[in-house]
Every structure is written in C-alpha cells, then in structure tokens.
C-alpha positions, -999 to 999 in steps of 0.1 A, spaced: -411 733 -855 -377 750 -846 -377 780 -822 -363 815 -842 -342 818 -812 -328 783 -820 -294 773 -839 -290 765 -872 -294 730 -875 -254 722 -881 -250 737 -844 -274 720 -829 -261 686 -840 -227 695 -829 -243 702 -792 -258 668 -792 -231 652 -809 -210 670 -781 -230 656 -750 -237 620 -766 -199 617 -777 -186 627 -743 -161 599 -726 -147 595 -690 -116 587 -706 -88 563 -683 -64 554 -715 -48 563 -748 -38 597 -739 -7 614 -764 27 624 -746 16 656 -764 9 686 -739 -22 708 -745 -13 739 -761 -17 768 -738 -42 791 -759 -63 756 -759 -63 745 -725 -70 779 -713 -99 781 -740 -109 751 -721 -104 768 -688 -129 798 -699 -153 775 -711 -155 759 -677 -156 798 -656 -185 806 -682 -207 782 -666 -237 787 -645 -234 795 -607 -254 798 -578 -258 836 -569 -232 844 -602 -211 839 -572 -187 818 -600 -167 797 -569 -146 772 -591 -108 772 -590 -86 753 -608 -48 739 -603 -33 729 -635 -11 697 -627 17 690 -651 49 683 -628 54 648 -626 66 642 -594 31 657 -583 13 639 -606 31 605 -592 25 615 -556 -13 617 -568 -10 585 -584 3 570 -551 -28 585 -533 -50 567 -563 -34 532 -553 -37 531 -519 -73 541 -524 -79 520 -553 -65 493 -527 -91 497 -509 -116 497 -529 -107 466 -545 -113 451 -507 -144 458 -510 -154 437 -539 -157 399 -536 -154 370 -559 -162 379 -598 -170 413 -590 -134 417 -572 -116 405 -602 -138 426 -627 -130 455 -607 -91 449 -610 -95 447 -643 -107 480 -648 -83 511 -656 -97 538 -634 -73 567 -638 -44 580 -663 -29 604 -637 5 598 -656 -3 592 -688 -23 626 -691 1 650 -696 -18 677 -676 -40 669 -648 -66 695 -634 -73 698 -597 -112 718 -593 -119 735 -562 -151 750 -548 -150 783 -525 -183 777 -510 -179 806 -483 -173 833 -513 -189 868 -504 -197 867 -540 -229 868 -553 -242 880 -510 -257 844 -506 -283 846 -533 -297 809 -534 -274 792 -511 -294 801 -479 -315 769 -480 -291 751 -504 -253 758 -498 -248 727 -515 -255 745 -547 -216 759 -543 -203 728 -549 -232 721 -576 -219 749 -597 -185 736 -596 -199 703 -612 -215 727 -641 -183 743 -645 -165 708 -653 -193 698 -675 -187 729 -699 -148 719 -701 -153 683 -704 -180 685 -736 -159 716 -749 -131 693 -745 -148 664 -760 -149 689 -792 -115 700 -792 -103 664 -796 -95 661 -760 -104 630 -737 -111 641 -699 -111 614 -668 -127 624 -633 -104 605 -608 -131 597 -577 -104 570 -561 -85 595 -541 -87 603 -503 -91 645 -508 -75 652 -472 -45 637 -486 -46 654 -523 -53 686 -505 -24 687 -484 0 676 -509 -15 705 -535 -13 731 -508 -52 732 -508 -64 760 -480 -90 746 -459 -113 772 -471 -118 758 -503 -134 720 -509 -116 693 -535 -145 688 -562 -127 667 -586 -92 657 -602 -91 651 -640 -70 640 -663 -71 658 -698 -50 657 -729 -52 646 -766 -64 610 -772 -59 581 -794 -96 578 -804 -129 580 -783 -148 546 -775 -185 542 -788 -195 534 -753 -187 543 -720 -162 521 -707 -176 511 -676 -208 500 -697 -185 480 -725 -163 460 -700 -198 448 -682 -197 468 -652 -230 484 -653 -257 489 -679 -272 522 -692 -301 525 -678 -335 539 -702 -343 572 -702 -386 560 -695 -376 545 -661 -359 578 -644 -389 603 -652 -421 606 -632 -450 634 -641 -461 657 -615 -451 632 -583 -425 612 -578 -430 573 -594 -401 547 -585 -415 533 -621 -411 563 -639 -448 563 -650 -468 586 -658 
C-alpha cells in the first residue's frame, strides 16, 4: 500500500536508485570542471539538509587551485605513509594497492567545515549531544554526494589527511572543526560495487545482522 503523501513511483525509484548507486569514488575523474550553476546546485543541496537546532553549521571551501590541491596531496602521502606502516604482510601490500584519493585528478575539491559553537539555533539539542554539530555536517555531505551521484558526478571523502595540517594550509580558524575533504567532478563511469568491497578489502556486511528489536543484540535477533 503506498502512502498519499508518498511519490509517484518513478521518484521513488530514483531515491533508491540514488542511495544504492552512490560510490566513494578515488579514479576516472574528467579534466572537465563542474559548471558553476551545477556545483552550486550541489552546494544548496548540501545547506538544505537537516541540522541540529536548524542551527545549519556546515561551511564549505571550494578547492580548485592546483598548487593547493598538490600541497593537500602532499599532506595525503605522508599520511597515507603512515598508514601503510601499519599494515603487515598481505594486508600491507593490499593496502598499497588501493587508490585512496583523486585530490589532483578531481578538478574541484571541497573542504566541509563544522561551526559547532554557532549561536544559531540557541543550543537546541546540543546541550547533552554537541556532537550532533558535527553530525549535521555529515547529513549535509550526504545530500551533495547522492544529489551528486544524480547529476553524473563521482564524490571521494579523503580520511588520510592530518586536519591540523590541512587546516593551517586552508586558513581554517580554530573555531571551526575540519569534517571532511572531497573530491568531486564528472566521472568515467560508476563501479557496481564499492571499491573497497571489489578489490577484497572488506565485505558488505547483511542488513539481518546490524538490527536488534527493542534491546540491543550483538546477533541482530530479534
């Protein structure tokens, strides 16, 4: 039975297409820059989305000079460095082998930002949780990354950065707190699976063994 206040059923199969069809996407971007009315269709899509309070605390640095966007790079290597030493034996070399970022090949990067200490909204619902800030800065890159996904535009979160050092080379005040670097342009074509799941570094996992009814169950049972 469908809902009256529900869409028509074309829509709602382009939401779910949307979500399912969504990539963290590390290669195959176009030298093409994003037009401006698109990326800042993109940009609205992301400040529409829910926040704690409706104190709305995401701000965003578009990135598309490429000397920055190579001094980000370097702060991906030396991280990525690090990383790597982490990993031993078959894991270590599966890791290398992994493409974790296309800070240069993306011809615009996008820097989010969280202003957790923003008057707006007078506190509402951050006075047990003022992690729900940051929270609302995660909605707001989910909105641009599936409204990207249907614009024909890959995104890829970079995680392998040290934020002190992004921050001070963006000119970050210390009032606001790095969220997450991306990478978005057009793409070559989106991959059936995550990539991360087809190069055999992790497994989905089933959708049965993460919910529990009423208390918590490590099985997932009922």
């Amino acid at each position: 039975m469908t809902h009256a206040n529900a869409f028509g059923d074309g829509e709602r199969a382009a939401v779910y297409r949307a979500i399912a069809e969504r990539r963290d996407v590390r290669r195959g971007f176009l030298d093409v820059p994003l037009p401006e009315d698109l990326l800042t269709r993109l940009l609205a899509a992301a400040h529409s989305a829910p926040s704690v309070g409706f104190m709305q605390p995401t701000r965003f640095i578009v990135v598309r000079d490429y000397d920055v966007r190579k001094a980000v790079q370097d702060i991906f290597s030396e991280a990525n460095h690090q990383a790597r030493e982490s990993y031993a034996g078959e894991q270590a070399e599966r890791y290398s082998s992994l493409k974790l970022e296309g800070i240069l090949e993306a011809p615009q990067n996008l820097c989010v930002l969280c202003d957790s200490g923003s008057k707006r909204g007078h506190g509402l619902g951050r006075r047990t949780m003022p992690e729900t800030a940051a929270y609302s800065s995660v909605c707001a890159i989910q909105n641009l990354w599936l409204a990207a996904r249907s614009e024909g535009v890959g995104v890829g979160w970079v995680s392998i950065l040290d934020p002190e050092k992004l921050c001070k080379l963006l000119h970050v005040p210390e009032h606001l707190t790095f969220v997450a670097y991306l990478c978005l342009g057009y793409v070559d074509g989106f991959a059936l699976e995550p990539d991360l799941e087809r190069f055999g570094w992790e497994r989905r996992t089933t959708l049965e063994s993460v919910i529990s009814y009423d208390r918590f169950s490590e099985a997932g049972k009922r």
